[in-house]
C-alpha positions in Angstrom: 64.1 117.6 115.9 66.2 116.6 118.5 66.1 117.5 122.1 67.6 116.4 125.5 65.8 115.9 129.0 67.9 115.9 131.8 67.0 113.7 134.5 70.3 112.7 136.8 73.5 112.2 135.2 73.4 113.3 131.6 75.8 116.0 132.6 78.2 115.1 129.6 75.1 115.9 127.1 74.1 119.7 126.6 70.6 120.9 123.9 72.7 121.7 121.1 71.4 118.5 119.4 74.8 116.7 118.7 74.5 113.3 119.6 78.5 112.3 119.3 79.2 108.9 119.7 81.7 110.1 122.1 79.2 112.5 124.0 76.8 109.0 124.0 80.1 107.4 125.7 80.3 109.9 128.2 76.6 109.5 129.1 76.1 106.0 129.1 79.4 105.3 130.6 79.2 102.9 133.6 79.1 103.4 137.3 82.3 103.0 139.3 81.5 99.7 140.9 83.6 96.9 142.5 81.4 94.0 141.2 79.8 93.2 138.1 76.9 96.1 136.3 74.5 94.0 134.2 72.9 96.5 132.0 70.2 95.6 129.3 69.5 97.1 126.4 66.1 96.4 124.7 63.6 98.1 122.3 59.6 98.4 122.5 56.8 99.7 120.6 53.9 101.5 122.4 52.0 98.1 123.1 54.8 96.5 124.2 55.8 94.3 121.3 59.8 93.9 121.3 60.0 92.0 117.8 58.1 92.5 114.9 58.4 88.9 112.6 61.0 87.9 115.3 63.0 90.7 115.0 63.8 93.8 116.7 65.1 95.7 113.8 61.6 96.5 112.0 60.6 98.3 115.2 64.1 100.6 115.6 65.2 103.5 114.3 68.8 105.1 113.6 69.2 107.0 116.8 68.8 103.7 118.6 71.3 102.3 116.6 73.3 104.6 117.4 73.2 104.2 121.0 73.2 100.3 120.2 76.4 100.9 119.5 77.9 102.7 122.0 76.5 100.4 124.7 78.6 97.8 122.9 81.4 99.8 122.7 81.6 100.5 126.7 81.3 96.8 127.3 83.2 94.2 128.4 80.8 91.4 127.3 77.0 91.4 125.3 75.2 88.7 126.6 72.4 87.1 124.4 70.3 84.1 124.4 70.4 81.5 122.0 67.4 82.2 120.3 68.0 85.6 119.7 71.7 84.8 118.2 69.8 82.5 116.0 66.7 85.2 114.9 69.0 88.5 114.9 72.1 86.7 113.2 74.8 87.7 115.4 78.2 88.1 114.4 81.1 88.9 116.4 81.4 92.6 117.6 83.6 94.3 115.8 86.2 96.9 117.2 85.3 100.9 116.6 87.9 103.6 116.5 85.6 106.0 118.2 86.2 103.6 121.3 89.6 102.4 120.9 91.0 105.1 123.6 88.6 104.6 125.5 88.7 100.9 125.6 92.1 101.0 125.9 92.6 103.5 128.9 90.2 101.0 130.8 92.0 98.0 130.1 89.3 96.5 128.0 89.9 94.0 124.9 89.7 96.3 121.4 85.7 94.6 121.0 83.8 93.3 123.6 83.5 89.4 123.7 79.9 88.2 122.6 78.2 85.3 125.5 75.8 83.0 124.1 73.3 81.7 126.7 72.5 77.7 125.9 71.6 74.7 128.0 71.2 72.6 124.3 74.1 73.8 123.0 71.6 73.9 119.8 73.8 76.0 117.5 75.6 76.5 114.4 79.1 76.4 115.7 80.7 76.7 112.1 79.1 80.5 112.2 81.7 83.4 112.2 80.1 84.4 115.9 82.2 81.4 116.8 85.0 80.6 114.5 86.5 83.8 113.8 85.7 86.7 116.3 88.0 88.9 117.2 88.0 87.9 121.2 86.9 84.5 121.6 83.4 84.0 122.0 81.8 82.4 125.3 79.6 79.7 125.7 77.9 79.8 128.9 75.8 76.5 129.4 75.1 73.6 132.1 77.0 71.3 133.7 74.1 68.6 132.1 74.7 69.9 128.4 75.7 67.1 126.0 79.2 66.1 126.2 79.4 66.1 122.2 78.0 69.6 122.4 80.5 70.8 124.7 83.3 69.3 122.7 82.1 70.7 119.2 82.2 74.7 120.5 85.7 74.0 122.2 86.6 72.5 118.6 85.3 75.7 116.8 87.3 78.3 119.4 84.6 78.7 121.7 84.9 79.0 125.8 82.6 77.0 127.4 81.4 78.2 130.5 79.8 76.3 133.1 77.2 78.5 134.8 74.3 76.1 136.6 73.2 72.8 137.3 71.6 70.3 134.4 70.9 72.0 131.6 69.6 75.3 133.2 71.7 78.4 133.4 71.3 80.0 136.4 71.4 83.8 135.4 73.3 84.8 139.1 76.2 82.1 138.2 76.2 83.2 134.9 77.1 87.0 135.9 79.6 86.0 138.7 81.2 83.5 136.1 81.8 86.3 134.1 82.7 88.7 136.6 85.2 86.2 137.4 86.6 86.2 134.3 87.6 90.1 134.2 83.9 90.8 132.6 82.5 93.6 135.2 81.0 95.5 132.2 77.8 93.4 131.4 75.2 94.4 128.3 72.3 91.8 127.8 70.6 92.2 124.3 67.9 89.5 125.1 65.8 88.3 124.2 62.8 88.8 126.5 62.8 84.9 128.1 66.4 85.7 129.1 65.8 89.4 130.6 63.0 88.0 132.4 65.2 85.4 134.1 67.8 88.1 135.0 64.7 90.0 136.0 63.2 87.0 138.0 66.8 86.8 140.0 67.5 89.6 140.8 70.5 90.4 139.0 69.6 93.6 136.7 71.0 96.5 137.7 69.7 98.8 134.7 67.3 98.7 131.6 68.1 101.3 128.7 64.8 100.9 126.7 63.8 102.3 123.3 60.0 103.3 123.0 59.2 103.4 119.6 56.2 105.5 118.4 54.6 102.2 116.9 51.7 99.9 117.3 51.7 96.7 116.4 49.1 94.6 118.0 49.5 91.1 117.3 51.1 88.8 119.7 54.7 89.6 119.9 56.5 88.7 122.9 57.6 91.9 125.4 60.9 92.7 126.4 60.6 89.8 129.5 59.2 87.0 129.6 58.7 83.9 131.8 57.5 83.5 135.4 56.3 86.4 137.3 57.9 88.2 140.1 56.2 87.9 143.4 56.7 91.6 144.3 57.4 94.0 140.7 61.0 95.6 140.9 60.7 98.9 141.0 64.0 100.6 139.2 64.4 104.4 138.6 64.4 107.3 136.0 68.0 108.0 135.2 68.3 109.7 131.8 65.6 110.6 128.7 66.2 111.2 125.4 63.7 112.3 122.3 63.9 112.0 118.7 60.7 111.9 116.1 59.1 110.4 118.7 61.2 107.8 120.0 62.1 107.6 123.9 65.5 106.7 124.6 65.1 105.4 128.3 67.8 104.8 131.4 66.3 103.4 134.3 68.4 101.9 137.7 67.7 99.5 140.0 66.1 101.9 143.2 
């Protein structure tokens, strides 16, 4: 069963239980904005485990594939760390018809360019996520990273991006680096140590979170990790969706 709670702006949705990629579109499309919208898109069991083995796939479901999809489709760029690259195997977003118009009408590349967040530069730059995407894949790294490092992901097609001091990327640089670069669109797929440094700064403007009907116990990491905030950031309810169980989740920044 499959039903639809309106709670702001799901105005393009109605109850008649069709989920259409392009009705998805229409409801997750982002906000008329001057700068940069860093969404994030993340998935959760009841206990708060987002991976299962290291991965997020045991723990999702169809539906939020679905809507996995979409939120790639409306993007500009997905942002992801380098661990997650390495546990989900990324590859390089691939263009959909069902966005093509869209894209198109808003001036946006045919598949949205994938950002790989490294101060190392520890990866596998022979991997197609680098070598052959269809829009070139971004490297956003330290000014400190190794030299050798830098010069391999340039070699493979990469763009390397410089976005903090040392070997830290600093998550504020990293959006207005993008932003810079024609990237106001922003999707962050994780993992949680890298949502909880866009957290920590400041610069999330809206979680779309998956509640699966799951327990897992054990001690998988949550959907943000790292330091604390010294006061919690309160964001609000936007849009809710239900299927078997699973919450499909919109909150903003208040």
């Amino acid at each position: 069963m499959r039903r639809l709670f309106p709670v702001t702006d799901l105005t393009a949705a109605d109850t008649s239980g069709e989920w259409s990629l392009d009705r998805l579109a229409d409801a997750y499309a982002y906000p008329a904005a001057d700068g940069p919208w860093l969404r994030a898109n993340m998935v959760s069991t009841l206990d708060g485990a987002a991976q299962h083995d290291g991965r997020s796939q045991p723990i999702s479901c169809e539906s939020d594939m679905r809507i996995f999809g979409t939120l790639r489709g409306l993007a500009d760029v997905v942002i992801a760390g380098a661990e997650t690259v390495r546990q989900e195997g990324y590859r390089p977003a691939r263009a959909r018809d069902a966005f093509a118009a869209r894209r198109a009408a808003d001036g946006q590349t045919p598949a949205p360019a994938v950002a790989v967040v490294s101060g190392s530069l520890d990866l596998d730059f022979s991997l197609p996520l680098f070598v052959s995407p269809l829009v070139p894949t971004l490297v956003l790294t330290g000014a400190g990273a190794p030299p050798d490092r830098i010069a391999t992901a340039r070699k493979a097609g990469a763009e390397v991006v410089i976005a903090g001091e040392g070997a830290r990327v600093d998550p504020a640089r990293a959006v207005r680096e993008l932003a810079d670069r024609g990237h106001r669109r922003l999707l962050t797929e994780g993992g949680p140590r890298l949502l909880g440094q866009f957290v920590a700064e400041g610069v999330l403007d809206e979680l779309c979170l998956t509640v699966a009907p799951m327990l897992t116990a054990g001690d998988a990491q949550r959907i943000a990790g790292g330091p604390a905030v010294e006061v919690p950031k309160r964001f609000a309810l936007a849009a809710l969706l239900e299927e078997d169980g699973f919450l499909f989740t919109r909150y903003r920044r208040s």
